[in-house]
C-alpha positions in Angstrom: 41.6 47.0 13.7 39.5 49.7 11.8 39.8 53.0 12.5 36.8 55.6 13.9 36.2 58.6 15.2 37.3 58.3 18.7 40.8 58.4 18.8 41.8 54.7 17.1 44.2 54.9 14.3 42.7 54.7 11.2 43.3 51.1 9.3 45.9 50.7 6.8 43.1 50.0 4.6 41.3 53.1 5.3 44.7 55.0 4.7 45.3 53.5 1.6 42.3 54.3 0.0 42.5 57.5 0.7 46.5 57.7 -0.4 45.1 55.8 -3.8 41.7 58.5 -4.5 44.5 61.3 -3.6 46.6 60.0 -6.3 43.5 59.5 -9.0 42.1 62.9 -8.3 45.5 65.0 -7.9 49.0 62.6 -9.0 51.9 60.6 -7.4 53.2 64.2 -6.0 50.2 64.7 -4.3 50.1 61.1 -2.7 53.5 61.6 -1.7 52.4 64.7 0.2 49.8 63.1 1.7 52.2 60.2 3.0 54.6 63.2 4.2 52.0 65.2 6.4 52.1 62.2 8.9 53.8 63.5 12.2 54.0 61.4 15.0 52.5 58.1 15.4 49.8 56.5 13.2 46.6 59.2 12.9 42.9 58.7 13.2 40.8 59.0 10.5 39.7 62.4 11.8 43.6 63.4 11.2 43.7 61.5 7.9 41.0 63.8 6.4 42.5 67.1 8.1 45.5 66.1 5.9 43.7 65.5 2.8 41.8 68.4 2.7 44.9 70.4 3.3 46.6 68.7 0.9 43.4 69.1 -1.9 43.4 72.9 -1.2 47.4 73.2 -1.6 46.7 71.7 -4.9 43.7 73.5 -5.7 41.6 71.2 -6.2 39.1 71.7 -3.0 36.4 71.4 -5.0 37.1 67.6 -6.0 37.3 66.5 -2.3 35.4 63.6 -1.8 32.4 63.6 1.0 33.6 60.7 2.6 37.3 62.7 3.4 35.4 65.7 4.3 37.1 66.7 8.1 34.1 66.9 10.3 
């Protein structure tokens, strides 16, 4: 099932590709982080991007946030 924007958990597919540009762009500690900030059950790609950018501006890094993980 892919995720979207209306409530559907994101696909694992989806997650991983983000977990794997958060670990190019920023390191394992940061993919780790990312993994961590999941509360609950599975999130929606809306949720998944709310985490990454939270998890780019920890590291500093805001700047090198890809478009595509942008939180709307």
């Amino acid at each position: 099932m892919v995720g979207t924007e209306n409530g559907q958990p994101a696909s694992e597919k989806y997650t991983r590709s983000m977990a794997d540009q958060i670990e190019k762009d920023l390191g394992k500690e940061a993919r780790r982080d990312f993994h961590d900030a999941k509360q609950g059950p599975d999130r929606t790609p809306q949720q998944l991007k709310e985490d990454a950018a939270n998890i780019y501006r920890d590291y500093g890094k805001e700047d090198k946030l890809p478009s595509w993980m942008t939180p709307q």
